[in-house]
C-alpha positions in Angstrom: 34.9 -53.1 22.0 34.9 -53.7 18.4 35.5 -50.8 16.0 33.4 -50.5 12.9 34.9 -50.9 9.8 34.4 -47.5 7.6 35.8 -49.1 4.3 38.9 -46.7 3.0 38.7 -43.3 3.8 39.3 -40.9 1.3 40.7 -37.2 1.0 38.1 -34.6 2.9 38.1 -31.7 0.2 36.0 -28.6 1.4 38.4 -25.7 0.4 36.3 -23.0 0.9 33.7 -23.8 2.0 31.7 -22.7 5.2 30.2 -24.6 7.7 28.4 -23.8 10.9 28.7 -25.2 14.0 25.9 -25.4 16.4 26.8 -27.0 20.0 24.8 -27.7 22.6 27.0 -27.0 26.0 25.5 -28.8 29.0 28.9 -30.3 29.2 32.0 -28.2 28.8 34.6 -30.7 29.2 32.8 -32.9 27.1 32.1 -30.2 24.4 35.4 -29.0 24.7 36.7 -32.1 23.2 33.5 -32.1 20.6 34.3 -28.8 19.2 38.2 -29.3 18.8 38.1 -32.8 16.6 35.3 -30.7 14.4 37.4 -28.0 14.2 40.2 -29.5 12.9 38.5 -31.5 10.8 36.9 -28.9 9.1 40.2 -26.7 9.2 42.0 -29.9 7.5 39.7 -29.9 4.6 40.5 -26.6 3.7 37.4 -25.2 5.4 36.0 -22.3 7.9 33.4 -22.9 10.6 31.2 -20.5 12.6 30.4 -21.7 15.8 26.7 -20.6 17.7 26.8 -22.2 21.2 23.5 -22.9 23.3 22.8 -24.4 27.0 21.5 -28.0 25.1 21.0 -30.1 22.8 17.2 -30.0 22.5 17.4 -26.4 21.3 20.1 -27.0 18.3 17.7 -27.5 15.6 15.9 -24.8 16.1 18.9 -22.8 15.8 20.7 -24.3 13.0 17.0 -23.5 11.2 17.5 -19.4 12.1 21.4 -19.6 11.2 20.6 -21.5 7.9 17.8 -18.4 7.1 19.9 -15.7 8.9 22.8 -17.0 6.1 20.5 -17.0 3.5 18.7 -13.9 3.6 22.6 -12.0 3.7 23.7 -14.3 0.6 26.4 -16.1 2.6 25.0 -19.6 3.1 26.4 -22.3 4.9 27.5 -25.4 3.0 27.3 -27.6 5.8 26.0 -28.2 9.3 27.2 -30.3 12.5 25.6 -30.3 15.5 27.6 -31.4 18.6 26.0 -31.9 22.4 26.0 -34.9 25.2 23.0 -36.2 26.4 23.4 -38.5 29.4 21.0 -40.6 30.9 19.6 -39.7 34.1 16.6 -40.9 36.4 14.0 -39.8 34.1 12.4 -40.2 30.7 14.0 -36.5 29.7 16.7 -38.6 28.5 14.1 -40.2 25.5 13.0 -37.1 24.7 15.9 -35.2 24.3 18.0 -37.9 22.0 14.9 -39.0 20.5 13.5 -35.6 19.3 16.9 -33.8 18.5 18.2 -36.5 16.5 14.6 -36.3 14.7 15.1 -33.0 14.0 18.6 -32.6 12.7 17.6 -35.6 10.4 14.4 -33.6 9.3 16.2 -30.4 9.1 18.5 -32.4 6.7 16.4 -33.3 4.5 14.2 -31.0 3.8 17.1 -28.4 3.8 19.5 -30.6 2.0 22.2 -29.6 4.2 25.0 -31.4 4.5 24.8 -32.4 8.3 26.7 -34.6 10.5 25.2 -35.2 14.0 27.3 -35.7 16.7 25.2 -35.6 19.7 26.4 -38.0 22.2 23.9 -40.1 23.6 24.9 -42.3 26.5 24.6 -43.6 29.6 27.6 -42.6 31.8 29.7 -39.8 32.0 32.9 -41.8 31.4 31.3 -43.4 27.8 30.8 -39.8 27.0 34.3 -39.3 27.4 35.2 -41.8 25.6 33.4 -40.8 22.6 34.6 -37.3 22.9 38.5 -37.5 23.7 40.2 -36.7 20.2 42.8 -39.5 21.6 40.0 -41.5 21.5 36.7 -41.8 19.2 36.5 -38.6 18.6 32.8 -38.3 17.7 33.2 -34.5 17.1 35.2 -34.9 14.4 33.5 -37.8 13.0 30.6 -35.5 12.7 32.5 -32.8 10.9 33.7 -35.5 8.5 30.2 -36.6 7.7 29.0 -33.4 7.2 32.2 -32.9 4.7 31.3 -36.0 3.2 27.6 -34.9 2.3 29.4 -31.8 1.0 31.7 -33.1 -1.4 28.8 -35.6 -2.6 26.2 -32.6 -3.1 29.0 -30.7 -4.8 30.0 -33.5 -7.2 26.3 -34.7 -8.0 24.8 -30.9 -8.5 27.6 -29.0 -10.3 
């Protein structure tokens, strides 16, 4: 498989900052893997995460909405969101709805929030490309979601101080 290129990366600097994490766990072993490369790379940048943990994916924007008002309303908001969950293809058409309409969400939840978000829902179609994705020897899409999120973080805090 070819890799992307992501041009050159440059130092994730969040020192401070707090970011929740919202995972869907149909997957434990999978999720395990999720929330440990987004943990570290949120701890690398200098940065604490609180993590809220729920039986899917489908229900993580609808969470990260009452966390982000909870976290408002007590004058400790989040600067940053990533979502983490595994959605694998089955032998219906819950599949489509699930990736379709949580990735829909996070994306509208972004926006019109602002958030910094970085989704790493894992949509696949086998249990070993979910792996794959996961593993922090491998891709490592959980912290690839964590560094997006940081990413939109440092932008937001550069462009709006």
């Amino acid at each position: 498989m070819v890799e992307p290129s992501r041009g050159a990366a440059s130092a994730l600097e969040a020192e401070g900052a707090r970011f929740l994490i919202v995972e869907g766990r149909y997957y434990d072993h999978i999720n395990d893997e999720l929330l440990a490369g987004a943990r570290e790379a949120i701890s690398a940048a200098g940065a604490s995460a609180e993590v809220v943990t729920l039986p899917g994916a489908l229900e993580l924007p609808a969470a990260i909405a009452i966390m982000l008002d909870a976290a408002a309303a007590k004058r400790q908001p989040y600067d940053g969101v990533v979502a983490l969950g595994c959605v694998i293809r089955g032998e219906t058409g819950h599949y489509d709805i699930v990736a379709g309409e949580s990735a829909r969400a996070l994306m509208d939840l972004s926006v019109a929030r602002k958030i910094p978000l970085g989704n790493g829902i894992l949509t696949v179609n086998t249990e070993a490309q979910a792996l794959e994705r996961a593993r922090r020897s491998e891709m490592n899409k959980g912290r690839g979601a964590a560094e997006a999120a940081i990413q939109l973080y440092m932008l937001k805090k550069k462009v709006t101080r």
